[in-house]
PyMOL commands that place a pseudoatom at each C-alpha (Angstrom):
pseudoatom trace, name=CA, resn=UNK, resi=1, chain=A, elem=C, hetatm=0, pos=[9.732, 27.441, 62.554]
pseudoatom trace, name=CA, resn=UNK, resi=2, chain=A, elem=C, hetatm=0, pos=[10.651, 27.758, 58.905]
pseudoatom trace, name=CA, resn=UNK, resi=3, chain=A, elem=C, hetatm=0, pos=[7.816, 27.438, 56.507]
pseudoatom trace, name=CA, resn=UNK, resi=4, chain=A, elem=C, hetatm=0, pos=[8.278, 24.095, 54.697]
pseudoatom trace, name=CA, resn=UNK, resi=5, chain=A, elem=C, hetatm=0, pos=[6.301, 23.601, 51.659]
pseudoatom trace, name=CA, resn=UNK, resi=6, chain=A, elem=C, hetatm=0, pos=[5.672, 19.970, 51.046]
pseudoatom trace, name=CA, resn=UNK, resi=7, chain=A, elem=C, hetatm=0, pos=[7.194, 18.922, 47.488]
pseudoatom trace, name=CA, resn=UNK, resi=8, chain=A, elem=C, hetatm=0, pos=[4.627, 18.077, 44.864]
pseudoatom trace, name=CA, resn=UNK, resi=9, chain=A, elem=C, hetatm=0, pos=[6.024, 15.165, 42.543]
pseudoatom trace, name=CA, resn=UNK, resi=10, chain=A, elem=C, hetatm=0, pos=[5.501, 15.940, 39.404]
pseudoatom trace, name=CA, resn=UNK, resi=11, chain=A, elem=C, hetatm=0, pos=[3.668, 13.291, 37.251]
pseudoatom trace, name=CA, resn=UNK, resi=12, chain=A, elem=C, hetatm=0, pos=[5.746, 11.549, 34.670]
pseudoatom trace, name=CA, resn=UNK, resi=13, chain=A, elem=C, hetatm=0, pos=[5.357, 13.049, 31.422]
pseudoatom trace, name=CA, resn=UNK, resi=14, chain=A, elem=C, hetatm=0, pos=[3.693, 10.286, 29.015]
pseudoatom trace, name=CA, resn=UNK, resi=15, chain=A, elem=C, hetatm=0, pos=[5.873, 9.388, 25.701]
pseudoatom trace, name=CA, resn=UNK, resi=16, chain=A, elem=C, hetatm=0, pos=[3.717, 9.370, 22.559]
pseudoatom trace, name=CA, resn=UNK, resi=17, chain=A, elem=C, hetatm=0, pos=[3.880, 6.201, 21.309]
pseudoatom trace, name=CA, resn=UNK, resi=18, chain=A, elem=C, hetatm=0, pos=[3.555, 6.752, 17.377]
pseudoatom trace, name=CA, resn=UNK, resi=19, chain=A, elem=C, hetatm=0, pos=[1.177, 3.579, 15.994]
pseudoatom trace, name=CA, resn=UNK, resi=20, chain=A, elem=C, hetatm=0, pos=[2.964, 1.470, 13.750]
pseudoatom trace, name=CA, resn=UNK, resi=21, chain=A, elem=C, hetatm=0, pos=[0.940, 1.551, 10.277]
pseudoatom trace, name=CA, resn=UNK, resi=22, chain=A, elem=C, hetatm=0, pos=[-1.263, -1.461, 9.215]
pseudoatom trace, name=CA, resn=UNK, resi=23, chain=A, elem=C, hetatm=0, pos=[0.256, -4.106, 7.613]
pseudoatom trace, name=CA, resn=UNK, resi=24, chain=A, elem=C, hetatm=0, pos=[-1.958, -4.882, 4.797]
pseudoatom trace, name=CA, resn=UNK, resi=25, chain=A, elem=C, hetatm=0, pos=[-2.414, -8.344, 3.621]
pseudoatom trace, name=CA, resn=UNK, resi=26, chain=A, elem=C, hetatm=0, pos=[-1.269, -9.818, 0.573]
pseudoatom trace, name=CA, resn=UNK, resi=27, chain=A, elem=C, hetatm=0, pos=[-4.965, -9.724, -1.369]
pseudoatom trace, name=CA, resn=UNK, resi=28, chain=A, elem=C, hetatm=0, pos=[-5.186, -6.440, -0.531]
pseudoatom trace, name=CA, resn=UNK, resi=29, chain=A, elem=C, hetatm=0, pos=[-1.862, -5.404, -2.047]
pseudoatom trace, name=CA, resn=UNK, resi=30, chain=A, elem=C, hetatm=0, pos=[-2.853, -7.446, -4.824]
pseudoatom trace, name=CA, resn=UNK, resi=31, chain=A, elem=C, hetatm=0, pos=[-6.297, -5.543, -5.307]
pseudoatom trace, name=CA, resn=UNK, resi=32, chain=A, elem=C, hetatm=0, pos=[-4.604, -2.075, -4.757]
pseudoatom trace, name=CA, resn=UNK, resi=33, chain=A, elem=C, hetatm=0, pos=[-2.187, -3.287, -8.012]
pseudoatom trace, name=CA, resn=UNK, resi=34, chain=A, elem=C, hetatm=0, pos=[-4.993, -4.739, -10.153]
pseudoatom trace, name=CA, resn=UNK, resi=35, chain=A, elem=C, hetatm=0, pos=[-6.814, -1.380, -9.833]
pseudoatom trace, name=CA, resn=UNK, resi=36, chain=A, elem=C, hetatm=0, pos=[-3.948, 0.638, -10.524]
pseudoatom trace, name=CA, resn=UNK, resi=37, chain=A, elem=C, hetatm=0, pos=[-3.507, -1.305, -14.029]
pseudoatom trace, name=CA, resn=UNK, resi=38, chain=A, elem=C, hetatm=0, pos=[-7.398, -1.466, -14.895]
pseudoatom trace, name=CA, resn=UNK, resi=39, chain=A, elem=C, hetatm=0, pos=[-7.210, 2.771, -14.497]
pseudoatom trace, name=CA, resn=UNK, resi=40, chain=A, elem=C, hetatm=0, pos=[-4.490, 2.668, -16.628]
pseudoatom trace, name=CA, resn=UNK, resi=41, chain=A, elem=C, hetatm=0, pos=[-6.174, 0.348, -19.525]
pseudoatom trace, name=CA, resn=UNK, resi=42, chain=A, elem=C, hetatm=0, pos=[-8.846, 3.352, -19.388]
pseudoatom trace, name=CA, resn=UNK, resi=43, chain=A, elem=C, hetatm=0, pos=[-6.834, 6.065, -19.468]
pseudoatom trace, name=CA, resn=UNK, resi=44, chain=A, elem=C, hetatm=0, pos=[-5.318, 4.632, -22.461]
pseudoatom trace, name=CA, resn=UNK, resi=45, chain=A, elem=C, hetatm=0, pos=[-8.488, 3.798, -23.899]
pseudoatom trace, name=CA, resn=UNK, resi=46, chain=A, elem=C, hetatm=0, pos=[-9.245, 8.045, -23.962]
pseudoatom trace, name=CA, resn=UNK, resi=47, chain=A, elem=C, hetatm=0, pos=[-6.229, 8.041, -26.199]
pseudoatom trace, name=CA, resn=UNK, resi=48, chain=A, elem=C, hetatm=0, pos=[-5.085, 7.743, -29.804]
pseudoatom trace, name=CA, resn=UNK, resi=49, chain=A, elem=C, hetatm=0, pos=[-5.265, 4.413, -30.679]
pseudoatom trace, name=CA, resn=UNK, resi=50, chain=A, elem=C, hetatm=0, pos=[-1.515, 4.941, -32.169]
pseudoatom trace, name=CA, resn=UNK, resi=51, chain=A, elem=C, hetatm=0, pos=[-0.603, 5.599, -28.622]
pseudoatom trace, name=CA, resn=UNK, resi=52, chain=A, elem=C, hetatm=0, pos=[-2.697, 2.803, -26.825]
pseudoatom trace, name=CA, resn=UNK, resi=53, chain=A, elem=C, hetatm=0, pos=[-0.248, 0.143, -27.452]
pseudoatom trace, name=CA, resn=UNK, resi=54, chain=A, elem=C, hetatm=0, pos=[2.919, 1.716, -25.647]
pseudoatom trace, name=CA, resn=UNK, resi=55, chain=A, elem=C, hetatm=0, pos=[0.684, 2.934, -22.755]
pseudoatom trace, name=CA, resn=UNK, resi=56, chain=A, elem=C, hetatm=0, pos=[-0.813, -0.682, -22.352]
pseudoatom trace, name=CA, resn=UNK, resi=57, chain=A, elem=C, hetatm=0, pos=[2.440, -2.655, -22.654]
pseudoatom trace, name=CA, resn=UNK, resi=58, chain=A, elem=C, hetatm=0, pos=[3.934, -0.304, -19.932]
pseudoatom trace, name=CA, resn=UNK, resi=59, chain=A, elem=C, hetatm=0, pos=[0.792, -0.811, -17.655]
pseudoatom trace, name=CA, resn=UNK, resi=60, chain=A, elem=C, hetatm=0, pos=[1.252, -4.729, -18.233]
pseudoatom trace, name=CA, resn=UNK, resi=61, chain=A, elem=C, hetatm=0, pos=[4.974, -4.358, -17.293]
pseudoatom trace, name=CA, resn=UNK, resi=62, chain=A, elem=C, hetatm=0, pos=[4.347, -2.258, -14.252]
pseudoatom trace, name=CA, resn=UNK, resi=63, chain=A, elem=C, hetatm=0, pos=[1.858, -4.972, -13.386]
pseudoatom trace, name=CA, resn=UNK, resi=64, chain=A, elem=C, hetatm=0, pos=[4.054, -7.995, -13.391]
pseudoatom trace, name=CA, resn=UNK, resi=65, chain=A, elem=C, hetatm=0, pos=[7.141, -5.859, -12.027]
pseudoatom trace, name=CA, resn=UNK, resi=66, chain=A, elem=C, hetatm=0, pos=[4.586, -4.821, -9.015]
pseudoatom trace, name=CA, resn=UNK, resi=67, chain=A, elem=C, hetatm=0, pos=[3.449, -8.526, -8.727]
pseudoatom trace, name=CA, resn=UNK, resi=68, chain=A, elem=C, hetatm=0, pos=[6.859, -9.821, -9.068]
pseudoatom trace, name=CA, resn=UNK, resi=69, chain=A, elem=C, hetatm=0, pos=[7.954, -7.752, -6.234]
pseudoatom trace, name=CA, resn=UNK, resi=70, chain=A, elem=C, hetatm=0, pos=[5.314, -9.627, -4.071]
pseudoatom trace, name=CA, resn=UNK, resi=71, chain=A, elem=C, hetatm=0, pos=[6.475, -12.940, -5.121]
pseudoatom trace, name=CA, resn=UNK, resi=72, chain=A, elem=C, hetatm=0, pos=[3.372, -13.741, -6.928]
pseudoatom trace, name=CA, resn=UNK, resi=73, chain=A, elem=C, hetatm=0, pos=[3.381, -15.201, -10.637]
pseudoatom trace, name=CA, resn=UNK, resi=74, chain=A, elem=C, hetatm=0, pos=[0.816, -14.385, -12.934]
pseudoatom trace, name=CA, resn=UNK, resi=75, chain=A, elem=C, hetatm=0, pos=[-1.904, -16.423, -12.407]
pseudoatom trace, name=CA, resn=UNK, resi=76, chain=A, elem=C, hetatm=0, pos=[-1.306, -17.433, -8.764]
pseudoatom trace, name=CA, resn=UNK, resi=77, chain=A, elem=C, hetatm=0, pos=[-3.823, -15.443, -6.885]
pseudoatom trace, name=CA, resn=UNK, resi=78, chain=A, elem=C, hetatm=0, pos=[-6.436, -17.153, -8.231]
pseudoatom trace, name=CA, resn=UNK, resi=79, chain=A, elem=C, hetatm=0, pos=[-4.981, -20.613, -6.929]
pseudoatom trace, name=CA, resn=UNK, resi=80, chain=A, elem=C, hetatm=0, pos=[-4.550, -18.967, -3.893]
pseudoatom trace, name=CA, resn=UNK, resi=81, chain=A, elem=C, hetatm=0, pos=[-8.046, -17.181, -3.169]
pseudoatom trace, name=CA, resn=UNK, resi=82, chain=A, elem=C, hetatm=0, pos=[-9.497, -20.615, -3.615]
pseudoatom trace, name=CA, resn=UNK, resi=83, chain=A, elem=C, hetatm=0, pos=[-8.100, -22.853, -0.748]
for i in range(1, 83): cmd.bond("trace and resi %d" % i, "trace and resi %d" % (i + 1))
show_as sticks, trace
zoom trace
């Protein structure tokens, strides 16, 4: 009788299932923007005062163009973080 060797089934190889990052709410993103323009205010504050102006009007701008891409107005998060 021929030898039969029984036939191992091999287990299924397991798929990595890559995690879909956090979605971070909207006060968060808001926070993470606000910080981002109060470090710039004090980095500008370390220089020249001839230079402070450009460096603050570009951190304001790059503050309303980040909030702007949210859909928030100026001003609105504090209507909102109240109800």
């Amino acid at each position: 009788m021929p030898d039969k060797t029984s036939a191992k089934k091999k287990p299924p190889k397991v798929a990595v299932v890559e995690k879909a990052p956090r979605k971070v709410g909207l006060p968060t993103q808001l926070a993470a923007i606000q910080t981002k323009y109060r470090n710039a205010l004090l980095d500008a504050a370390d220089q020249p005062f001839a230079a402070q102006g450009d460096l603050i009007r570009s951190a304001l701008a790059t503050l309303l163009a980040e909030k702007a891409a949210l859909g928030v107005k100026d001003g609105e998060e504090e209507a909102g973080a109240s109800e």
